[in-house]
C-alpha positions as CSV (number, residue, x, y, z in Angstrom):
1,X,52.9,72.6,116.5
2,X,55.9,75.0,117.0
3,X,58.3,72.3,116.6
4,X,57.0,71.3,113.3
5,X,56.8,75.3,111.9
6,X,60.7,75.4,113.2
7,X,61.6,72.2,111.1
8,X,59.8,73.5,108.6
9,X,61.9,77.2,108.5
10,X,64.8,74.8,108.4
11,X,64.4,72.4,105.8
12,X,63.4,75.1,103.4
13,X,66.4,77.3,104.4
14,X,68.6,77.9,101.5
15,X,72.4,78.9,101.7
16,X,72.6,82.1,101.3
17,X,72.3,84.4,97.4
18,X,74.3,86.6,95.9
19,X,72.4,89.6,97.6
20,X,73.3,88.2,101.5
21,X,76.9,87.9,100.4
22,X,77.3,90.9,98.7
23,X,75.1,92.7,101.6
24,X,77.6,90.7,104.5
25,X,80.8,92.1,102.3
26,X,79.4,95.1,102.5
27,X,78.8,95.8,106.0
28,X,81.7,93.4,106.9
29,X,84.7,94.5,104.3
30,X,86.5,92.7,102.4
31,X,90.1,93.0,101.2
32,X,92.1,91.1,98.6
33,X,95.8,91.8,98.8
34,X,98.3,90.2,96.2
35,X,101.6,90.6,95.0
36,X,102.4,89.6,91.2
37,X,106.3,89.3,90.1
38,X,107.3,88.7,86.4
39,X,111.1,87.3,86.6
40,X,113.2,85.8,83.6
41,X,116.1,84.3,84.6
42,X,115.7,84.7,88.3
43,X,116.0,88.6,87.9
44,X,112.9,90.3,88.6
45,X,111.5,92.8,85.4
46,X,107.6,93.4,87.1
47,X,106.1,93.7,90.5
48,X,102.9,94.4,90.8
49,X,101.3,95.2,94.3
50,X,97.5,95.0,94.0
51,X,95.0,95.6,97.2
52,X,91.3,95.6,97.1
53,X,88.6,97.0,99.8
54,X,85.4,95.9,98.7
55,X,83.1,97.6,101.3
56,X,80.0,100.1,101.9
57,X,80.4,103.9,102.1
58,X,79.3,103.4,106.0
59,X,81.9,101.2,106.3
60,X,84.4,103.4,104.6
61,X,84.5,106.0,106.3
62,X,84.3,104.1,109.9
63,X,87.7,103.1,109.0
64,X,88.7,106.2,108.0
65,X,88.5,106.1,103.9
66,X,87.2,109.0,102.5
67,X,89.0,110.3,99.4
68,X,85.7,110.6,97.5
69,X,84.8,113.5,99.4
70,X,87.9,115.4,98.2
71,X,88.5,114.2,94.9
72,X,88.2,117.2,92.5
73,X,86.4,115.2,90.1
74,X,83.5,113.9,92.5
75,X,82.4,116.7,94.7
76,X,82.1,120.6,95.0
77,X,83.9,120.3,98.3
78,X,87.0,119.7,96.5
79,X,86.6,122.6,94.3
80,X,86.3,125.4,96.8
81,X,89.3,123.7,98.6
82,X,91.0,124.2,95.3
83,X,90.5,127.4,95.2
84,X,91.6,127.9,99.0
85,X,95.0,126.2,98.2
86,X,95.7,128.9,94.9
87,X,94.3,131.3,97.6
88,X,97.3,130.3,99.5
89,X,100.0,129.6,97.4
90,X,99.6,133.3,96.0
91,X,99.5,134.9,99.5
92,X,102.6,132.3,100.4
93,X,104.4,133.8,97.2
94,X,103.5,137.6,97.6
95,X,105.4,136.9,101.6
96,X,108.1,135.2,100.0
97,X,108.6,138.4,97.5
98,X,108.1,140.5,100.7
99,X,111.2,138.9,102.3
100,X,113.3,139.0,99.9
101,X,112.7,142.3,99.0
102,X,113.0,143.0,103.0
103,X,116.3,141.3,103.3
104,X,117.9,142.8,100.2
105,X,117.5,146.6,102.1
106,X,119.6,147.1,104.5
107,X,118.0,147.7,107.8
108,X,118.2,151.3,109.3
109,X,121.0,149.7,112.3
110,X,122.9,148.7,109.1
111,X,122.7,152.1,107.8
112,X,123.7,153.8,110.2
113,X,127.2,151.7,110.7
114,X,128.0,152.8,107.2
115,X,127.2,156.6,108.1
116,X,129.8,156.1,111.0
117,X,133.6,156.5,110.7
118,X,135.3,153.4,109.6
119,X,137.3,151.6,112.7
120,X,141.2,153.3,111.5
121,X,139.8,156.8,111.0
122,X,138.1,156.7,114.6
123,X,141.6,155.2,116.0
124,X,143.7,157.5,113.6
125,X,141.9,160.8,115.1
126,X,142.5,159.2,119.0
127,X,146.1,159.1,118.2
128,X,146.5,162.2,116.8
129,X,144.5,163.9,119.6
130,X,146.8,162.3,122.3
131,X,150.0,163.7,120.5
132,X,147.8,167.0,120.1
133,X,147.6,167.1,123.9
134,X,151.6,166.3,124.6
């Protein structure tokens, strides 16, 4: 009696629908990878690169796809990390003003070598104190 219910399961067996191969590309992946080149003449005016990944969310992100989750357009995700990046870029520019306001002062070590005697006066006054002492 089993054998017959068995032969029955497979002589009714169908191939497959649209559903079981759109559910096996799904969980599976698919990709479709083409190149199309328009030449005239043998010189080569248009290449077009073209890949396709047909797969599931799940699947997706498994492989490490996930650009939906940061596209400004598709989640709230993106927004606040938006705003972090201007957040950043102003703090980045006020440092940069910082600096360069920094390096356009002269620092107190400089100062202080300009305060001196220039190199000649401090020699000049040696000299003259060594004849002084003859």
């Amino acid at each position: 009696m089993q054998l017959s219910s068995e032969r029955t399961s497979l002589i009714t067996a169908r191939p497959p629908g649209l559903v079981d191969v759109l559910d096996r590309i799904l969980d599976k992946g698919l990709v479709i990878a083409g190149d199309i080149k328009v030449s005239l003449a043998n010189v080569e005016l248009l290449t077009l690169q073209i890949r396709l990944l047909v797969c599931s969310i799940d699947k997706a992100e498994q492989i490490g796809l996930n650009w939906w989750r940061y596209d400004t357009n598709l989640t709230t995700r993106a927004e606040r990390a938006e705003a972090e990046n201007v957040e950043l870029r102003e703090r980045l520019a006020e440092l940069e003003r910082e600096v360069r306001h920094l390096s356009a002062a002269p620092p107190e070590a400089q100062a202080r070598g300009r305060r001196a005697k220039p190199a000649r006066q401090r020699g000049a006054s040696k000299r003259t104190s060594k004849k002084s002492r003859q």
